[in-house]
C-alpha positions, 0 to 999 in steps of 0.5 A, a space after each residue: 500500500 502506497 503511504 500518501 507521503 509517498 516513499 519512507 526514508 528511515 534513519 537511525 544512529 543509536 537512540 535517535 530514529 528519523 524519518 524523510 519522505 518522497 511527497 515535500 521532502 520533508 521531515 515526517 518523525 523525528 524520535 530519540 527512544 520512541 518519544 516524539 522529538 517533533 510533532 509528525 503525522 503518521 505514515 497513512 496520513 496527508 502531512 498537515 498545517 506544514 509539519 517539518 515540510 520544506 519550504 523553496 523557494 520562498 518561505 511563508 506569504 507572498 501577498 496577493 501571490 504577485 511580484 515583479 521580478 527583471 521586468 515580468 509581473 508575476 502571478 502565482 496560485 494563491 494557495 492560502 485562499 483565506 487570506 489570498 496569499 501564495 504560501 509556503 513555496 513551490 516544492 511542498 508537494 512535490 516528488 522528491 527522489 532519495 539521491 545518497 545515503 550513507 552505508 548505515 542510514 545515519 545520513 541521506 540526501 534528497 533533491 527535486 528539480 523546480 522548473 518553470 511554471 505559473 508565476 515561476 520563471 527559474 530553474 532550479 537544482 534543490 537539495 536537502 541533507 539529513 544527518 543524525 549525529 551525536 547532537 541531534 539532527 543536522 539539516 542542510 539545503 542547497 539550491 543551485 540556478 541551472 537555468 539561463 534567467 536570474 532568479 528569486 530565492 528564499 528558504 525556509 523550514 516547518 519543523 513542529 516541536 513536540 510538547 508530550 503532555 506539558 500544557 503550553 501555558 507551561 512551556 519555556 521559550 526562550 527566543 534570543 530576539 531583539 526584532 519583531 516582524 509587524 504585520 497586517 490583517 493579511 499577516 504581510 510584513 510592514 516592517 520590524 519593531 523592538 521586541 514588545 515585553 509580551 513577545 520578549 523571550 530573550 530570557 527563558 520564561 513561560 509562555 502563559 496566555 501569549 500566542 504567537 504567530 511571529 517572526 523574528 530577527 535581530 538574533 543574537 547567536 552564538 561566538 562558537 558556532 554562529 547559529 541562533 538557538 531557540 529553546 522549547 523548554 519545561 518539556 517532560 522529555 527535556 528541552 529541545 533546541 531548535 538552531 539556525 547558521 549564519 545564512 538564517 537570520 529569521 525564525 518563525 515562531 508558531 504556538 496554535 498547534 500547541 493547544 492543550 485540546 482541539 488539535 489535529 493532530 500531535 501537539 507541537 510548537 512550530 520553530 521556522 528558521 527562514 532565510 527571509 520573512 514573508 512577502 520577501 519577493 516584494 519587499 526584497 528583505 533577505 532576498 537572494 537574487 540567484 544568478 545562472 549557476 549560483 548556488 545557495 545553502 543553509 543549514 538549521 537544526 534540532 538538538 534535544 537535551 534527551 541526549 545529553 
């Protein structure tokens, strides 16, 4: 019987198991000693409400689903009909292959080819990486412009981090942020702002009756490593960290599907690393203009504290 996510790519190292699959791309488990490290969906289930989809090449909402771009006014399928909005890029729901993997399944790749379609000129080379290692899970993407035209470009990723049994009122967030993204009632960006003390989780504290749908930037990263690192704490199973490089200066954060009752499905709050915030195509904030030839990658991961 054929899974509706397509194919099943099963890794494991140790304690840690993890499963890619061929519809998006995308990360459908995650698990260290059976318990949920992201909130997936099963393998007889369409994946829902973005769950550890990837997301090429552009991150959250374009408005209206129009951009111009070299000259061409460009009009893509609006695909959150609510808010009249194109979402979540092009290659979600696409057919991705398994192109590599390592002899003993502790690391794959999968790549798909985006080409040319309604309010998309460009043709390109997509890849994403998986590793287990002793952290974690390391996740790295590449795109690579094999057309002969320019092209737009932005990242993102749609992990949901498992909550078990913890209320959310009880969970500790700690986001390491001094900018808030502003939005209108089309949740477009008009711009960024200082952190409001309610959105302030520069030191960890409990989310109490805060709701997030908001990304951020200004983020403080680590001198070691570079990355940023959003933790969802206060969890039964322990923390769990949530990190992005030098090339993902925004991050998504996303607490509805975190609701103690009335989810479809597991419980989960989404930590988005993003290389560019929404509307990005209009705005051009952290877009990347790939040239013929040019490549781009980033690199993002989640590091549960279960493994310490």
């Amino acid at each position: 019987m054929t899974s509706p996510s397509g194919e099943q790519w099963t890794l494991r190292r140790g304690r840690q198991e993890a499963t890619v699959v061929e519809v998006g791309g995308g990360l459908r488990t995650y698990r260290v000693d059976e318990t949920d490290i992201v909130a997936g969906y099963g393998d007889d289930e369409v994946c829902r409400a973005g769950r550890g989809q990837v997301l090429m090449p552009w991150p959250n909402r374009i408005r209206d689903g129009k951009y111009s771009f070299e000259g061409a006014e460009l009009q893509l399928g609006l695909t959150e009909a609510v808010l009249r909005n194109a979402n979540h890029g092009l290659v979600r729901w696409a057919t991705w292959q398994l192109h590599w993997h390592s002899d003993d399944w502790s690391a794959l790749t999968v790549r798909t080819r985006l080409h040319p379609q309604p309010g998309w000129n460009g043709i390109l080379d997509l890849s994403v990486n998986y590793v287990l290692d002793p952290d974690g899970l390391s996740v790295s993407a590449h795109a690579t412009n094999v057309g002969d035209t320019t092209a737009p470009f932005g990242f993102g990723a749609h992990p949901y981090v498992a909550l078990g049994e913890t209320p959310l009122a009880q969970v500790q967030l700690t986001i390491p942020a001094e900018r808030e993204v502003l939005v209108d009632d089309q949740l477009i960006p008009t711009g960024t702002a200082p952190v409001r003390d309610e959105l302030d989780f520069r030191s960890a504290r409990a989310l109490g009756a805060t709701a997030l749908d908001t990304a951020f930037t200004g983020l403080t990263r680590s001198e070691a490593s570079g990355a940023w690192e959003v933790v969802v704490g206060g969890l039964a199973t322990g923390d769990v960290t949530v990190w992005g490089d030098e090339s993902l200066d925004w991050v998504q954060v996303f607490t509805a599907k975190g609701r103690d009752s009335g989810v479809d499905g597991v419980r989960g709050i989404a930590v988005e690393p993003m290389s560019c915030p929404a509307n990005a195509f209009n705005s051009g904030d952290g877009l990347h203009v790939l040239e013929p030839g040019q490549s781009w990658s980033g690199e993002w991961g989640i590091a549960p504290a279960a493994l310490s």
